[in-house]
C-alpha positions in Angstrom: -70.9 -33.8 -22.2 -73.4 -32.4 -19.8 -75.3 -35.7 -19.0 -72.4 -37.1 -18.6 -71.2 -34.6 -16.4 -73.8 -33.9 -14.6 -74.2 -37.9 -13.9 -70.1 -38.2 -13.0 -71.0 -34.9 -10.3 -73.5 -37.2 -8.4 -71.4 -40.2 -7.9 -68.1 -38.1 -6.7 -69.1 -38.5 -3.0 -69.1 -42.0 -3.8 -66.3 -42.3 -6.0 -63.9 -44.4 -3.4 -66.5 -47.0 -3.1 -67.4 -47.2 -6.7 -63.4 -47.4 -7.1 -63.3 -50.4 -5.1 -66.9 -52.1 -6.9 -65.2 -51.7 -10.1 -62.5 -53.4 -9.6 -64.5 -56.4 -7.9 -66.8 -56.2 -11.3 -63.6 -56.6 -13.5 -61.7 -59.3 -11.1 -64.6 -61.9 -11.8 -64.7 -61.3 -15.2 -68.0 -60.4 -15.8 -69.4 -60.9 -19.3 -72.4 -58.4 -19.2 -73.6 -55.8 -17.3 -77.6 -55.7 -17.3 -79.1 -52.9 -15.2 -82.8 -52.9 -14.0 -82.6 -49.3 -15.0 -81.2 -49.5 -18.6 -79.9 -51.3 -21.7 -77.7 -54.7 -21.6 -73.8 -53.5 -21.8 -72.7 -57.0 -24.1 -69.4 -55.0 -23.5 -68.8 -54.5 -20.0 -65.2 -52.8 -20.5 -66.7 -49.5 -21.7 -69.1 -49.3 -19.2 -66.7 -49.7 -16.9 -64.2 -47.7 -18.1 -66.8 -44.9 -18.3 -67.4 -44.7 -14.9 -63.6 -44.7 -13.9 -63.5 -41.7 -16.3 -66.6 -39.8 -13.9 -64.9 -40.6 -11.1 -61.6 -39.8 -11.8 -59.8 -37.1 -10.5 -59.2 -35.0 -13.6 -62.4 -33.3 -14.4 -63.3 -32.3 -18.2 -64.7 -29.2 -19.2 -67.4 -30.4 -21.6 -71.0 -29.7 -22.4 -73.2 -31.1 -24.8 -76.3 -28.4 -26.0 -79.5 -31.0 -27.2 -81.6 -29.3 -29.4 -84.8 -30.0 -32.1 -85.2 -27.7 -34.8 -88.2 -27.6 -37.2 -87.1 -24.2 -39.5 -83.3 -24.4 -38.6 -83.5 -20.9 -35.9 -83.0 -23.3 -33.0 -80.1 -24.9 -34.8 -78.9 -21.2 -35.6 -79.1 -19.9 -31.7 -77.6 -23.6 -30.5 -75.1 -23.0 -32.9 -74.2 -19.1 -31.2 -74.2 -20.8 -28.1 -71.1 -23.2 -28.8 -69.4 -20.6 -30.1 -69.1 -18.5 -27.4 
């Protein structure tokens, strides 16, 4: 997924360190995760599993194309796009 990806390639020069804050974040046992910057993770777990997976050591080759289509030719030319 590109956002995803994209997000992961920022944090790999500080993937050590987030290594090590993860764990301290799961060894208390933390209930909820509520960011300044975003929604209320109720289930910390995947949050935190999904930064172990962006800064992991086994990159994915994924990419997600967004797209709005009004008549359907966006949809048409994201759809050639995928398929290449």
């Amino acid at each position: 997924m590109a956002a995803k990806r994209y997000y992961a390639e920022i944090m790999m020069p500080f993937r050590a360190a987030l290594g090590g804050y993860i764990a301290k974040i799961e060894s208390l046992g933390v209930e909820m995760i509520a960011p300044s910057h975003g929604p209320v993770y109720r289930r910390p777990q995947f949050i935190l599993d999904a930064h172990k997976d962006w800064i992991g050591d086994k990159p994915k080759n994924q990419a997600v194309v967004a797209y709005v289509t009004m008549h359907g030719s966006t949809k048409i030319m994201a759809d050639r796009l995928v398929d290449v």
